[in-house]
Steps between C-alpha positions, in 0.01 A plus 500: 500500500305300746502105425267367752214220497259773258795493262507151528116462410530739221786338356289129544236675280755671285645150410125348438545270772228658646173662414427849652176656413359882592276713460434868375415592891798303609697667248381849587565402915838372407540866314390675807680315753861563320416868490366523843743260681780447265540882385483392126535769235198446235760437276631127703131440565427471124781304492416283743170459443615389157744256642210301661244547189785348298551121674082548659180435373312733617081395474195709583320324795198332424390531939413795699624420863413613843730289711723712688325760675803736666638546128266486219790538284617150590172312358636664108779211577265207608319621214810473252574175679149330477467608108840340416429208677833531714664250745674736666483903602835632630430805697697698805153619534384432893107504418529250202788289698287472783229269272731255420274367248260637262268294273799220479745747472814496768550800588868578593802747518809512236734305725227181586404495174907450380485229734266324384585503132864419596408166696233452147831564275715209760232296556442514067890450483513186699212331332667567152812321605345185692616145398387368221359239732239732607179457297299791370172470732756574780659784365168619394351425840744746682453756273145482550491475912699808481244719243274644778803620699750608209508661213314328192804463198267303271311837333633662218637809711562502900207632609632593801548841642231616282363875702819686561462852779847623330775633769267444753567060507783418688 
């Protein structure tokens, strides 16, 4: 079994660390796109179709979207995105990662999107083991002057990663 940087994302929502959100379209894409691509039996789609129901939310979008014009299918995930109020979309899609940015939203591809949450988690690391000599406004100043470029830790759930395209990200 394959262990590469959509693993890795799965397993970061898995563990709660962060939040992944879909759709019923995504859901149904993601479906397709195993079949299609991946040669899935109807039997391991289920399953894995489960698999992501089971650590997603999955939420109805509240937008209709008419943003990418070469694949309509595409605006169902800036749809998805927008109505979760994402941070981030993590995509292999070309036609999404070639907005880099949608309503606020950073628009990336599994591997940039591990890199950014890995220099959050070091960057998180070394402010929780500073000297006690270091006061709390500057702690909490560097945590802020990184929030519009990093992942924001101080919600409930991660909402990072939120719109998923299945096998597709890489």
């Amino acid at each position: 079994m394959r262990r590469g940087n959509p693993f890795k994302l799965l397993e970061l929502a898995r563990s709660g660390r962060i939040s992944l959100t879909v759709s019923e379209s995504i859901l149904d894409e993601m479906d397709d796109v195993l079949r299609r691509k991946f040669g899935w039996d109807d039997e391991r789609v289920v399953a894995g179709r489960k698999r992501i129901t089971d650590m997603a939310r999955t939420v109805k979008p509240a937008v209709q979207l008419d943003v990418v014009k070469d694949d309509q299918d595409d605006n169902r995930i800036l749809e998805c995105a927008v109505s979760a109020g994402s941070d981030y979309t993590v995509t292999g899609d070309s036609h999404l990662l070639k907005l880099k940015r949608y309503a606020g939203i950073r628009i990336v591809n599994v591997a940039e999107f591990l890199a950014v949450f890995t220099q959050q988690t070091i960057l998180d690391a070394a402010i929780l083991t500073r000297t006690p000599r270091t006061s709390a406004s500057t702690i909490l100043g560097t945590k802020l002057r990184h929030l519009s470029s990093v992942v924001n830790r101080n919600r409930s759930a991660l909402p990072a990663a939120r719109a998923f395209t299945g096998p597709d990200a890489s």
